[in-house]
C-alpha positions in Angstrom: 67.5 118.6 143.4 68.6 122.2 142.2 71.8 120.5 141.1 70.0 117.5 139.3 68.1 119.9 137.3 71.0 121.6 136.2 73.1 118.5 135.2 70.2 117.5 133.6 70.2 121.1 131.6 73.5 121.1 131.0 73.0 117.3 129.3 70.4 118.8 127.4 72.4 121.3 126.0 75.5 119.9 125.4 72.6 117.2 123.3 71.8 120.2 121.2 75.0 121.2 120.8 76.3 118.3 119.3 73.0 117.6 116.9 73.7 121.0 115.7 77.2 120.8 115.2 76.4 117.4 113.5 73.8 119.1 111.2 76.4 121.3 110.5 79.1 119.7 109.5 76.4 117.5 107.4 75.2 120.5 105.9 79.3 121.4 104.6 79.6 117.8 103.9 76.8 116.7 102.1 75.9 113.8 100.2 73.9 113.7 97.1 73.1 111.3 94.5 74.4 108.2 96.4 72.5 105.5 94.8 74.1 106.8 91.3 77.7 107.3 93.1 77.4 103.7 94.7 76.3 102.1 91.3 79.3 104.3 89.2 81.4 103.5 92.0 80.3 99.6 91.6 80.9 99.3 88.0 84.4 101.1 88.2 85.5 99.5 91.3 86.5 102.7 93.2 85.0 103.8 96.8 81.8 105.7 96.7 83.7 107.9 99.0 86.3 108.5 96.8 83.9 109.8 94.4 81.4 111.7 96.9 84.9 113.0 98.3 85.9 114.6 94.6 82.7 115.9 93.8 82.7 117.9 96.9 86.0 119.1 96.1 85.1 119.7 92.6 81.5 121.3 92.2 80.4 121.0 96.3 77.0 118.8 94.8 76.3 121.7 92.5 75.4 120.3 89.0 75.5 123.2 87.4 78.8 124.8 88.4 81.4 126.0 85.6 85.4 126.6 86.1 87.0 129.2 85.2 88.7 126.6 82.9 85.9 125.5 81.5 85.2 122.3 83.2 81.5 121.6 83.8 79.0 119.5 85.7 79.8 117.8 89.8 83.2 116.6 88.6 84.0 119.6 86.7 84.9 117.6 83.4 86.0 119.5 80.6 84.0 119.6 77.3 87.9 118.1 75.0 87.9 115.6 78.2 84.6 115.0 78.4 84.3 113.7 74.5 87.1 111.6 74.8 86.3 109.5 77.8 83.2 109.0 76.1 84.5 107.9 72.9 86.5 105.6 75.4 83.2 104.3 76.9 81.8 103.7 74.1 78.9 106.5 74.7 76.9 107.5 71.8 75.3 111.2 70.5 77.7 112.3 73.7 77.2 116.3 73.5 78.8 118.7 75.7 75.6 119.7 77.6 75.3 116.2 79.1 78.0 117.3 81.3 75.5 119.0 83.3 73.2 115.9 83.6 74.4 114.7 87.4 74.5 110.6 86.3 76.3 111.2 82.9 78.9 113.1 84.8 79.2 110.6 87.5 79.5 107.7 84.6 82.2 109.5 83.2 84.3 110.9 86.0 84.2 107.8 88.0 85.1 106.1 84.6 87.9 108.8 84.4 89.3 108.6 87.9 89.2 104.8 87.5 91.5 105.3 84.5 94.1 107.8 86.0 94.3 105.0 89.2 95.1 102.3 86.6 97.3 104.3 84.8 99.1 105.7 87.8 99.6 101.8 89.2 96.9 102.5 91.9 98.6 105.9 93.2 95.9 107.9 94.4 97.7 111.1 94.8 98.9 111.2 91.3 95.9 109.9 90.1 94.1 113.1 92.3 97.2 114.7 90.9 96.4 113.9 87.2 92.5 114.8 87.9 93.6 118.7 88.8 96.5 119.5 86.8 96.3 116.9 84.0 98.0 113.9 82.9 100.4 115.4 80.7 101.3 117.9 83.2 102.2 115.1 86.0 103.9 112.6 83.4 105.7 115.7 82.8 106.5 116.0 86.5 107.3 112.5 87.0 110.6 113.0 83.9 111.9 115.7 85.5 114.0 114.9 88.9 113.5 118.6 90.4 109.5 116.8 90.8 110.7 113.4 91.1 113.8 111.2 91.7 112.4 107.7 90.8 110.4 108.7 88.3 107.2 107.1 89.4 106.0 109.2 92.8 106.1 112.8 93.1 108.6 114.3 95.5 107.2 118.1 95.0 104.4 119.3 93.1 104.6 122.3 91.4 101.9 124.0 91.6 100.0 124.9 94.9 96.5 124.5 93.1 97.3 120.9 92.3 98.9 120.5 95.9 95.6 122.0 97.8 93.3 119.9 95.4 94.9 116.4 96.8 94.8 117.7 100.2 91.4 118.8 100.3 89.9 115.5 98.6 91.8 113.5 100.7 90.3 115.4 103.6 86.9 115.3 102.1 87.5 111.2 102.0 88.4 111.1 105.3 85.3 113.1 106.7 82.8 111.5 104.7 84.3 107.8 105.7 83.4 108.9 109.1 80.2 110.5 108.1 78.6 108.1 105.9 81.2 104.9 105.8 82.9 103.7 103.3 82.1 100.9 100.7 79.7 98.1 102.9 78.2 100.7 104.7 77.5 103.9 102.0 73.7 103.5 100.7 72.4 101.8 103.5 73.2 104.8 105.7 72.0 107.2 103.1 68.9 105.5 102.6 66.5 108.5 103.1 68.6 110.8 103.0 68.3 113.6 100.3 70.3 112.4 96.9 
């Protein structure tokens, strides 16, 4: 019996352990805004995960954080890049404040990553690559055969920034696939859960 109720505590514990861990990890991984990441998602035909996996890359679901570069808002989107994607969309009285507003900078970086992936013929690391360090920087990279020998992937990326940023959004995508699912599952998992 003494052993029963030890196994039994041991369960217990090792129950706790694991919802705490799980609370953990959700608390470093945490998803915000999904109904406006699945519907930018949608309309741009990317994974929400993709997105949710930037933003915590980016900003870490903080509307309000500014780089040292500049870039504003939860996927850090420059004020000169900001006014041109939307001119591009077709956005009206755009100002550079409404990069803090958490759906405008959704609209416009999912538009933006949606446009790096066409651009880049569906390459996700140099469209992740293009997202960091800039699109002139990787076309740059892509002409010069120390970076690439065919001229259309990346053999070596220059800078470690860059190199860290694809790794740790690619990370982020994997975690919250297994955290939240991907495209099917994404809002009907997060229903209730804080946005």
């Amino acid at each position: 019996m003494k052993l029963l109720k030890t196994a039994a505590v041991a369960v217990g514990l090792a129950a706790l352990i694991t919802v705490g861990a799980a609370a953990a990890v959700l608390t470093v991984f945490p998803l915000r805004h999904a109904e406006l990441i699945e519907k930018h998602a949608e309309i741009n035909g990317l994974d929400p995960v993709l997105i949710a996996a930037v933003i915590h890359a980016e900003s870490k679901f903080r509307p309000g954080a500014v780089s040292r570069a500049g870039a504003q808002g939860l996927m850090q989107i420059t004020p000169p890049t900001g006014e041109w994607l939307a001119e591009l969309m077709g956005l009206e009285n755009f100002e550079n404040e409404h990069l803090f507003d958490v759906e405008t900078n959704i609209k416009l970086g999912s538009f933006y990553l949606r446009n790096l992936l066409d651009n880049h013929d569906q390459n996700l690391r140099l469209a992740l690559a293009s997202y960091n360090a800039g699109t002139g920087r990787v076309r740059g990279w892509l002409g010069d055969p120390q970076f690439s020998t065919d001229g259309a992937t990346l053999d070596h990326i220059p800078f470690e920034e860059t190199r860290t940023y694809i790794r740790r959004v690619l990370f982020n995508e994997r975690v919250y696939t297994v955290l939240y699912g991907g495209r099917n599952v994404f809002l009907t998992i997060m229903t209730g859960i804080q946005r």
